[in-house]
N, C-alpha and C positions, 0 to 999 in steps of 0.2 A: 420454591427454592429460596434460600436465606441467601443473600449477600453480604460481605462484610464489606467497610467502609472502602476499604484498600480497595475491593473490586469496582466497586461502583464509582469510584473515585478515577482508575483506572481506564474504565470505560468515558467516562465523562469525555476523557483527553483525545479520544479518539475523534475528533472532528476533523469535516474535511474538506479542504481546500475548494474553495468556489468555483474554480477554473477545472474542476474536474466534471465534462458533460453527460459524461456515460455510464450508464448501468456496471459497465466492464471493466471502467477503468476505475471507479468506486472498490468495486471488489479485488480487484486486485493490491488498491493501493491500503485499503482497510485490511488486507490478509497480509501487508509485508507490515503495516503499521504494529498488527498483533505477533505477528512473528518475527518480527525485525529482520530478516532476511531468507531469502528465497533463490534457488533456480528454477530455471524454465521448466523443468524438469519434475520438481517439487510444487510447483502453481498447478499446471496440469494435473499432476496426480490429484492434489486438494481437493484441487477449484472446479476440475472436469473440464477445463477447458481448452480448447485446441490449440496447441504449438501455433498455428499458423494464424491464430486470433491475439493470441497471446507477444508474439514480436513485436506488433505493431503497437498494440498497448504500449507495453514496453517501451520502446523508439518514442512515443510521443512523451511519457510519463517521465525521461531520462531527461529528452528538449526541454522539457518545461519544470528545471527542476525538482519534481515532486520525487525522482527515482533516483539514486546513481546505482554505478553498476563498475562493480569491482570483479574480474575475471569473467566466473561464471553465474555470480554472488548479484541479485538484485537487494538493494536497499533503500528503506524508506529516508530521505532527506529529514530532519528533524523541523517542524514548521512552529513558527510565533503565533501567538492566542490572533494576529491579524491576518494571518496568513500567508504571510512574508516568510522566507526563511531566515533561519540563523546565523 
């Protein structure tokens, strides 16, 4: 499969923050990154993964800046090339 620059450029950007230790929270936080927003609800469906796994991700990914979370609306924080946020 051919890429164009836009895409590969795109993905380039997708780095991700040091402070993230887990397999789980990697993916979740690389799925709201690509999709810029998500519910609990829409992660599960994706991701396959359980509500009850999925909370607690969540809950730390919010503390630690890396999430916010607007209603029912998770969003990825926009992070600096240092990994600082904005």
């Amino acid at each position: 499969m051919i890429q164009t620059q836009s895409q590969h450029q795109r993905h380039a950007d997708l780095n991700l923050p040091e402070t993230l230790d887990t397999a789980d929270a990697k993916l979740v936080y690389l799925y709201l990154r690509v999709e810029n927003e998500a519910t609990i609800d829409e992660l599960h469906a994706a991701l396959g993964m359980k509500k009850i796994t999925l909370y607690p991700l969540l809950q730390i990914l919010t503390t630690t800046d890396h999430v916010d979370r607007t209603g029912t609306q998770y969003v990825c924080q926009q992070q600096t090339t240092s990994g600082g946020n904005l």
